[in-house]
LUMDREN-150926 format. One record per residue (C-alpha): z negated, x, y negated. Coordinates in steps of 0.2 Angstrom, whole numbers. Last residue first. Layout:
<sites>
<site zz="Z" xx="X" yy="Y"/>
...
</sites>
This chain:
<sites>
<site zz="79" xx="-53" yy="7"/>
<site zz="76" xx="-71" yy="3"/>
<site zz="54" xx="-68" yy="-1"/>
<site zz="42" xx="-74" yy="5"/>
<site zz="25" xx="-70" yy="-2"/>
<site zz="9" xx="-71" yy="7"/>
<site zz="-9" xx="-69" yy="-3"/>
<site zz="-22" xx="-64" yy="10"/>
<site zz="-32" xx="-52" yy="0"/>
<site zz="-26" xx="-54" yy="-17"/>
<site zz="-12" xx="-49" yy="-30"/>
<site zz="-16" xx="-49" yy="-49"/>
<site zz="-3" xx="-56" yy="-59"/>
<site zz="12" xx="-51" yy="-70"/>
<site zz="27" xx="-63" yy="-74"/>
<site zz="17" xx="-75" yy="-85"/>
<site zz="10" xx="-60" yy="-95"/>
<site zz="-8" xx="-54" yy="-92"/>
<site zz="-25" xx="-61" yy="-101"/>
<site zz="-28" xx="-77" yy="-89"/>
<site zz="-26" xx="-66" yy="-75"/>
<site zz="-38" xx="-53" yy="-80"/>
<site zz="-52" xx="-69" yy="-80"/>
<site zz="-46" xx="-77" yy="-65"/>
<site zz="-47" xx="-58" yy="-55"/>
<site zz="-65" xx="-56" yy="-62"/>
<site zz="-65" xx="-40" yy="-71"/>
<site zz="-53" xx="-21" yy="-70"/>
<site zz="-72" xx="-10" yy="-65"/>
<site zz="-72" xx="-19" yy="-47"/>
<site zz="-57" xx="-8" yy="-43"/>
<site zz="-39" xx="-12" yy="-43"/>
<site zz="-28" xx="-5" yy="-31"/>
<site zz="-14" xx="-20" yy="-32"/>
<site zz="-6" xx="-29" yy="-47"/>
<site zz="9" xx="-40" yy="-42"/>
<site zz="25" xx="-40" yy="-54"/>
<site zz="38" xx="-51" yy="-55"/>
<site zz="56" xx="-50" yy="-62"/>
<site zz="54" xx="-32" yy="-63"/>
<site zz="64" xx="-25" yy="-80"/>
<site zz="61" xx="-5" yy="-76"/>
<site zz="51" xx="-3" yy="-91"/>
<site zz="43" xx="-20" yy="-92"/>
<site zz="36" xx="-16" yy="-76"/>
<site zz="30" xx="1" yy="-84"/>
<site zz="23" xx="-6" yy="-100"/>
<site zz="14" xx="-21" yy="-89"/>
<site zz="5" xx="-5" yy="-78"/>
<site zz="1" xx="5" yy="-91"/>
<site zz="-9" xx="-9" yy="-98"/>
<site zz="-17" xx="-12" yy="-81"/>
<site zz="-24" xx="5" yy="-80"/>
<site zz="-15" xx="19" yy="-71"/>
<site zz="-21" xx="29" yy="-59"/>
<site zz="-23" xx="51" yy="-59"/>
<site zz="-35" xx="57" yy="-72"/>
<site zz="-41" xx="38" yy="-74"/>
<site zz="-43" xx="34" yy="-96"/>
<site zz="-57" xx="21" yy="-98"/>
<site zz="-51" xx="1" yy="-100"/>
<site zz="-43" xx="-12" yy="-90"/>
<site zz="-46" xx="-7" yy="-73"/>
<site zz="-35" xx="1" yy="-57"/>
<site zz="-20" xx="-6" yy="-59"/>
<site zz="-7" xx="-1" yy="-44"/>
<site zz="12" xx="-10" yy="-41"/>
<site zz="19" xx="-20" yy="-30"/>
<site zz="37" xx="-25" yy="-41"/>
<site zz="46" xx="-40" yy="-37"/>
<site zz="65" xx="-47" yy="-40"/>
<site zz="67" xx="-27" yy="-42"/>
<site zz="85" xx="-23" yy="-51"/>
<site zz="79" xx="-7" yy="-56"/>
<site zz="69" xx="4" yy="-45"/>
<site zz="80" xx="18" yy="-39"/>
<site zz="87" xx="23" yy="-56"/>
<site zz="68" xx="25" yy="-64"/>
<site zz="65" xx="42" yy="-51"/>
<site zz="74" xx="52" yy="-65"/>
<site zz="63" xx="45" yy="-75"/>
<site zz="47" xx="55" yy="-67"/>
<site zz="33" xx="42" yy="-63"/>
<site zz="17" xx="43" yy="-71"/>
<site zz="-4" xx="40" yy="-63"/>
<site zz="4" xx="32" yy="-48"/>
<site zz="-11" xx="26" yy="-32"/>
<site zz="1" xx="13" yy="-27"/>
<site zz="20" xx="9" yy="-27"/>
<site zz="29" xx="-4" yy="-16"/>
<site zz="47" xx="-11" yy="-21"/>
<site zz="57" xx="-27" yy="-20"/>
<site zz="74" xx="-33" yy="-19"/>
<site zz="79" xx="-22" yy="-5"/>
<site zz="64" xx="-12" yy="-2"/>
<site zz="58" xx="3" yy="-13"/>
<site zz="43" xx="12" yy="-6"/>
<site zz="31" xx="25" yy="-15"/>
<site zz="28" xx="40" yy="-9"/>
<site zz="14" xx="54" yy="-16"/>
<site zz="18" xx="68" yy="-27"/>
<site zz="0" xx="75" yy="-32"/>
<site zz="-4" xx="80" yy="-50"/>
<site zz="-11" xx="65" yy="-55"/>
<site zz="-4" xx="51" yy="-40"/>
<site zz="14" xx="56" yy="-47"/>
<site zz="26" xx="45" yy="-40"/>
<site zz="41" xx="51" yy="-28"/>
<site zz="54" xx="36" yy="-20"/>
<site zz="57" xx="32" yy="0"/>
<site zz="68" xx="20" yy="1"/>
<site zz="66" xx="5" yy="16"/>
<site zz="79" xx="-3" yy="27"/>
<site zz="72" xx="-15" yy="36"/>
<site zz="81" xx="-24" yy="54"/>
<site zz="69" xx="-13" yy="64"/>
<site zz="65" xx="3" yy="54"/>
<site zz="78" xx="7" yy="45"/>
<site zz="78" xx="26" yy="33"/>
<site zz="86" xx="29" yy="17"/>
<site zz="86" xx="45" yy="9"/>
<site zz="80" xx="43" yy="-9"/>
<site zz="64" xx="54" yy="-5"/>
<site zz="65" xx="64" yy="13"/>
<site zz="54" xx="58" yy="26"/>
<site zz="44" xx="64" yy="39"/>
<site zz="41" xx="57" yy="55"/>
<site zz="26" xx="57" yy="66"/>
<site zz="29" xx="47" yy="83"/>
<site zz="10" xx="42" yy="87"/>
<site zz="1" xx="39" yy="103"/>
<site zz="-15" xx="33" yy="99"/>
<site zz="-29" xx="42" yy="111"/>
<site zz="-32" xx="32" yy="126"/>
<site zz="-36" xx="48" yy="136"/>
<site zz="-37" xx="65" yy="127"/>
<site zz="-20" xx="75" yy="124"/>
<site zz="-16" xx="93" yy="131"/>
<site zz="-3" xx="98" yy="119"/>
<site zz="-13" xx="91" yy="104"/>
<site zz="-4" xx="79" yy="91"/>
<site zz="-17" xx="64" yy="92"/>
<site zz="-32" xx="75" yy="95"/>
<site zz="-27" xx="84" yy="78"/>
<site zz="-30" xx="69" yy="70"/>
<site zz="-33" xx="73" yy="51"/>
<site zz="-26" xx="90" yy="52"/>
<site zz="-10" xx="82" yy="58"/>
<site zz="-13" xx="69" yy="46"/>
<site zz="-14" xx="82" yy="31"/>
<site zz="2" xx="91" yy="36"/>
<site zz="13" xx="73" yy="37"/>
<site zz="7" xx="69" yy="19"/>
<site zz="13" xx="86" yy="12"/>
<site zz="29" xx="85" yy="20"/>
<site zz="31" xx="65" yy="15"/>
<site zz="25" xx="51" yy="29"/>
<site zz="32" xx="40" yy="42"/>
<site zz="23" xx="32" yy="56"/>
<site zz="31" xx="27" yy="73"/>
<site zz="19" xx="19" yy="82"/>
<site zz="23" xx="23" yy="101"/>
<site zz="26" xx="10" yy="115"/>
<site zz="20" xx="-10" yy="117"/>
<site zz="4" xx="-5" yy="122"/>
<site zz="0" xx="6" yy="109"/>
<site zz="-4" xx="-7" yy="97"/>
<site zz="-21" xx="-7" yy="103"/>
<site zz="-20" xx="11" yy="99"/>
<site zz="-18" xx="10" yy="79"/>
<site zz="-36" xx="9" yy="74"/>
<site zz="-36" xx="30" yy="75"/>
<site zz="-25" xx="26" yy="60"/>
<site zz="-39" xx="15" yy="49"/>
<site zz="-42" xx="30" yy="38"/>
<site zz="-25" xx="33" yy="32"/>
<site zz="-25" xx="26" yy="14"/>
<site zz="-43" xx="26" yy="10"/>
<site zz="-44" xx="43" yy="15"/>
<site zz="-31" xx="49" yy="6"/>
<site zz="-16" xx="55" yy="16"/>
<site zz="-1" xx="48" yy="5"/>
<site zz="11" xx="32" yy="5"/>
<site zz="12" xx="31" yy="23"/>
<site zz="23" xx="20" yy="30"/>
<site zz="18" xx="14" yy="46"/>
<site zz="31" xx="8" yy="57"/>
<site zz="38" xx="-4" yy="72"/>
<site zz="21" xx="-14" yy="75"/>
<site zz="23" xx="-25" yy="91"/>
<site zz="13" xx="-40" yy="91"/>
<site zz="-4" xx="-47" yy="91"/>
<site zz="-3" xx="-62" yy="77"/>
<site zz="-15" xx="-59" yy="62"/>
<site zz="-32" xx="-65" yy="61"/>
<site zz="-38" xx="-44" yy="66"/>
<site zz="-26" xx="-37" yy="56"/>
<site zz="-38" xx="-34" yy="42"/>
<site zz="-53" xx="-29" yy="49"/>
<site zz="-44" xx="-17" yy="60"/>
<site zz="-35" xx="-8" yy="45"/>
<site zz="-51" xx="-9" yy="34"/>
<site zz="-51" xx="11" yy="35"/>
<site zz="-34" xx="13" yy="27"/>
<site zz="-16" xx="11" yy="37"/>
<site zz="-4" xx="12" yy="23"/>
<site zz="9" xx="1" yy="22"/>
<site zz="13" xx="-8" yy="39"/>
<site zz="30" xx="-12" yy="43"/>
<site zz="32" xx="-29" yy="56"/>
<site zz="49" xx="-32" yy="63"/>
<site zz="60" xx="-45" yy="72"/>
<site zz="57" xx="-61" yy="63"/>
<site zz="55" xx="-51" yy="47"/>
<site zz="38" xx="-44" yy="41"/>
<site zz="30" xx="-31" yy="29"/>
<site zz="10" xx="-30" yy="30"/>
<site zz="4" xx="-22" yy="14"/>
<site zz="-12" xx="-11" yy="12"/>
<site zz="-24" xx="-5" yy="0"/>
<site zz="-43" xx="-6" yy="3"/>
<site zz="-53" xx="-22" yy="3"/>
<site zz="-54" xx="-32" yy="-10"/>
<site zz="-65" xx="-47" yy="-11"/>
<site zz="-64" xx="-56" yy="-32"/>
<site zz="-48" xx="-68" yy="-24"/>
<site zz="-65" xx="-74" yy="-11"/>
<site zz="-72" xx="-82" yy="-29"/>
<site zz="-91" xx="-79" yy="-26"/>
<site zz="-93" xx="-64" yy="-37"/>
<site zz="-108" xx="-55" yy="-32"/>
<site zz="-95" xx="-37" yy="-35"/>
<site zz="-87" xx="-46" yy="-50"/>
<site zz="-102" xx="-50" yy="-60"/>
<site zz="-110" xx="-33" yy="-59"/>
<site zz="-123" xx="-31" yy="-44"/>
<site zz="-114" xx="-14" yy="-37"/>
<site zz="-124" xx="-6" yy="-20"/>
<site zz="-108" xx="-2" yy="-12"/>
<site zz="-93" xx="-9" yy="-20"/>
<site zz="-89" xx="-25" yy="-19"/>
<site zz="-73" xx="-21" yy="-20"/>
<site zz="-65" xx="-5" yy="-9"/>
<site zz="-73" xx="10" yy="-12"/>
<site zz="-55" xx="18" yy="-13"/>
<site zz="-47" xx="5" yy="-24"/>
<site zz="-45" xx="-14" yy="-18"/>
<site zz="-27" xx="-24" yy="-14"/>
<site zz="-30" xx="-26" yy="6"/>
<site zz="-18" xx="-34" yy="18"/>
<site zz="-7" xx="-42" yy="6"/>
<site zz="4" xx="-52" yy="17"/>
<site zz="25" xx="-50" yy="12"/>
<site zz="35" xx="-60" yy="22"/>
<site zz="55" xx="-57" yy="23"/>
<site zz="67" xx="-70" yy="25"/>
</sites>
């Protein structure tokens, strides 16, 4: 069995957005509060983090204190490896090991450089940085995990392709040579960031139905939406049966 918990499913400013009245940012439904993107992965043995943003502590602070075996990095936005330096409590039980593309790995050297100095500060995190190669498999704990290339606008960034599901954020277009490695998904993550108004490098929520349709996902679960895509009930009620919003706090488990 392998637990999925929705850390965060919000865009960069996360939802409410600073000093926003609209209806969705004094929206009293707690499936309207997003905070930024992240996926907590779980087996009995292991726990993957997806993307480490600057909610991180925020968002693992109700969840049981326990050994984190990797943080997948899907690419060195802010809003996807802000929370890093939140990673040292977990030091205690031994490195983090965090895995990131080329590019990826060069930003969060400059990002923390007091992380990756020879002569290390005190109680810094101590991070295992490891770069990863798309298509090549990699296992962390008892979880093998893909590594697959989307195009965040002009930027190739990771997304992750599990056993029977798969983890993609922040895509504007995906190459179709990269189609092969996500068919047979029983679940597909995927980002949506509003209904309407053209994004230079996200997709909207239509382009995010014709893609799952594209690859024949079972399920689909919206993720990265800003305040701009409407109440979540009211975007719900216009998608497909087998595409939804995701939320902050939704588990799914899932016989993989």
């Amino acid at each position: 069995m392998t637990r999925l918990t929705f850390l965060g499913t919000g865009t960069s400013s996360g939802v409410p957005t600073i000093g926003c009245t609209c209806p969705v940012c004094t929206s009293t439904n707690p499936k309207d509060k997003r905070l930024r993107c992240s996926l907590m992965v779980e087996t009995g043995n292991t726990r993957i983090i997806i993307d480490c943003g600057p909610d991180f502590r925020q968002q693992i602070m109700n969840h049981t204190f326990r050994r984190i075996d990797g943080v997948l990095i899907t690419h060195a936005h802010y809003d996807h490896i802000g929370g890093i330096d939140d990673l040292r409590p977990f030091c205690k039980f031994g490195d983090v090991d965090i895995f990131a593309n080329e590019e990826a790995e060069a930003s969060l050297r400059a990002f923390l450089p007091y992380c990756f100095a020879k002569r290390k500060y005190p109680n810094i995190p101590e991070i295992s940085l490891h770069r990863i190669t798309p298509h090549q498999k990699i296992k962390i704990g008892d979880i093998n995990v893909m590594p697959i290339v989307v195009m965040h606008g002009k930027l190739p960034i990771t997304g992750y392709r599990f056993e029977k599901f798969a983890y993609i954020t922040d895509m504007k277009y995906i190459d179709d040579s990269e189609l092969q490695y996500l068919m047979g998904l029983d679940l597909l993550i995927v980002n949506a960031l509003r209904t309407t108004k053209e994004h230079h490098s996200h997709q909207l929520v239509d382009d995010a139905v014709k893609f799952a349709e594209r690859i024949k996902a079972k399920k689909t679960l919206l993720i990265h939406s800003s305040h701009h895509i409407g109440l979540h009930d009211d975007v719900n009620n216009m998608l497909p049966d087998n595409v939804k919003m995701a939320y902050d706090g939704q588990i799914i488990d899932l016989n993989c």
